[in-house]
C-alpha positions in Angstrom: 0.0 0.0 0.0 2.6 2.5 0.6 4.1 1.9 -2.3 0.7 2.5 -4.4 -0.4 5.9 -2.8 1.2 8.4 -0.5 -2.7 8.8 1.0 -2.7 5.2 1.7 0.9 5.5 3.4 -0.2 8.2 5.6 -3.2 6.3 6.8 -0.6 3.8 8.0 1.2 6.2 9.6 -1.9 7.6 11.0 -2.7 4.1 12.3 0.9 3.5 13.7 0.6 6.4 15.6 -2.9 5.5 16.9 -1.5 2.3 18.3 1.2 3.4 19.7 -0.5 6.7 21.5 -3.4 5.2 22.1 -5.6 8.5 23.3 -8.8 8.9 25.0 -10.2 10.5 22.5 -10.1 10.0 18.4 -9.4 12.9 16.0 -12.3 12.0 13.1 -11.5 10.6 10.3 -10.3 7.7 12.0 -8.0 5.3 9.6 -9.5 3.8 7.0 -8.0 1.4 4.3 -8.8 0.4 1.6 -9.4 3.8 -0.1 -12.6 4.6 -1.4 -14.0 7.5 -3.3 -16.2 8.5 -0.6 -15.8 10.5 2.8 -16.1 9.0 6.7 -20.0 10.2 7.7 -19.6 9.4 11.5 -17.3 6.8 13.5 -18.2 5.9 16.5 -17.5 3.1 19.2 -14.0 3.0 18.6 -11.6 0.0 21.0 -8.7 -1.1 20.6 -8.4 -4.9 20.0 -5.6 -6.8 19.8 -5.2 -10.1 17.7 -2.9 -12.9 17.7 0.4 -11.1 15.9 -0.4 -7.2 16.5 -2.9 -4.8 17.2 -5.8 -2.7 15.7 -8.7 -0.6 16.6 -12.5 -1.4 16.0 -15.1 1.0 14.9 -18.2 1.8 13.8 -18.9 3.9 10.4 -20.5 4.4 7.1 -19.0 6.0 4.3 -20.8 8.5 1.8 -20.5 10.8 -0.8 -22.6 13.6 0.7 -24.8 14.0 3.7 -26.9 10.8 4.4 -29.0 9.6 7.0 -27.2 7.3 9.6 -28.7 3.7 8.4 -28.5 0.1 8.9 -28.0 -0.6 5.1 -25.1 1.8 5.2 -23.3 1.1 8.8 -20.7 -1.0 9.4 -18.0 -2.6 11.7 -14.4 -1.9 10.7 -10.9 -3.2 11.9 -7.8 -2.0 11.2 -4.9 -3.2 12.4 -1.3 -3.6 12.1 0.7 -7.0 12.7 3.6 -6.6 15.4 6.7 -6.7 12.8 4.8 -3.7 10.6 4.7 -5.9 8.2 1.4 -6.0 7.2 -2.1 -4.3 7.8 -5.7 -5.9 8.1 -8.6 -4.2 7.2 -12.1 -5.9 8.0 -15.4 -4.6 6.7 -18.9 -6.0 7.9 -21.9 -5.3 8.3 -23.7 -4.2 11.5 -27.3 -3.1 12.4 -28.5 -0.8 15.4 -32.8 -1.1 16.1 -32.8 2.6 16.5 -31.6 3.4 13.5 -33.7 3.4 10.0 -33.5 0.8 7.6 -32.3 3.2 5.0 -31.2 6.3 4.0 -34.2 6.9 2.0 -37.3 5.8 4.6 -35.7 8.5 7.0 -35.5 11.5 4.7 -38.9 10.9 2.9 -39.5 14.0 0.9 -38.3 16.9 2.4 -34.6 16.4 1.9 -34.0 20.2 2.5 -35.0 20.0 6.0 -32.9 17.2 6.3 -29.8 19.1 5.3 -31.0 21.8 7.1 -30.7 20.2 10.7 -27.7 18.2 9.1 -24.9 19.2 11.8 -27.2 18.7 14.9 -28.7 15.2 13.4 -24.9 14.0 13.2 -24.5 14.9 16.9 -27.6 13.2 18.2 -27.1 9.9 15.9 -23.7 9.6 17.3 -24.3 10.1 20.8 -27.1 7.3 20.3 -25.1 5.2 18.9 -22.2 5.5 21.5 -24.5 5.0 24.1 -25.9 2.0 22.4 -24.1 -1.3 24.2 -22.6 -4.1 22.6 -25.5 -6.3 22.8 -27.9 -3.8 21.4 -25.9 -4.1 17.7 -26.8 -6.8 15.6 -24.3 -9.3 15.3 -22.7 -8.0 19.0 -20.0 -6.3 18.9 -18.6 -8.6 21.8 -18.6 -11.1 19.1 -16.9 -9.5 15.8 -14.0 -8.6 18.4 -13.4 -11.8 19.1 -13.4 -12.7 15.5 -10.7 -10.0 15.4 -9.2 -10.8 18.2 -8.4 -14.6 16.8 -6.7 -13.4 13.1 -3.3 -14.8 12.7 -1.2 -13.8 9.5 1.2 -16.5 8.5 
């Protein structure tokens, strides 16, 4: 990856630096590989996880080209991590529902799209605290369980 794209390099620095740091809070956009031609909506329920030969951190997020509604057809659980030597990075992408959130993009906006953006910056805010206060058990498969997942990759 570092060899492909300079972006690409610096999100492996960015996630280097993460690991090693380690802060309280996250600086948004959290790392993110593989590129896509889109921008991070909202990441939330971030942890750090580590796996059989290194370490990553665990999120929640959706992806989108403008402002979108929060969704369950658009959320998902990410890992990225990093194996001990540096050698190599792991980047998981699945997909994860919450019961408070819509079904889709679409269902939540209806008509009135302008209103939508409108209220854009203080939707984002109230999604995310929602979703931060959400446990582990509330997200559909648990979070609990895609950690562990994580938690068992080995890279041989």
């Amino acid at each position: 990856y570092r060899q492909l794209s300079s972006e690409a390099s610096d999100r492996i620095d960015q996630l280097q630096d993460l690991l090693e740091s380690k802060p309280d809070e996250l600086q948004e956009p959290y790392p993110f590989l593989p590129l896509w031609n889109a921008a991070q909506s909202i990441a939330v329920q971030y942890k750090y996880v580590d796996f059989m030969d290194g370490e990553g951190i665990r999120y929640l997020t959706q992806y989108g080209q403008a402002a979108w509604p929060i969704n369950n057809r658009d959320l998902f659980y990410t890992f990225q991590g990093l194996t001990s030597d540096g050698k190599y990075y792991l980047s998981a992408v699945l997909p994860v529902t919450n019961p408070d959130l819509p079904p889709d993009g679409d269902s939540y906006i209806g008509e009135d799209f302008e209103s939508f953006i409108d209220t854009y910056t203080d939707y984002l805010a109230g999604v995310k605290r929602q979703l931060e206060q959400s446990s582990s058990k509330a997200y559909n498969p648990k979070l609990t369980d895609l950690d562990a997942i994580m938690q068992k990759l080995s890279v041989h």
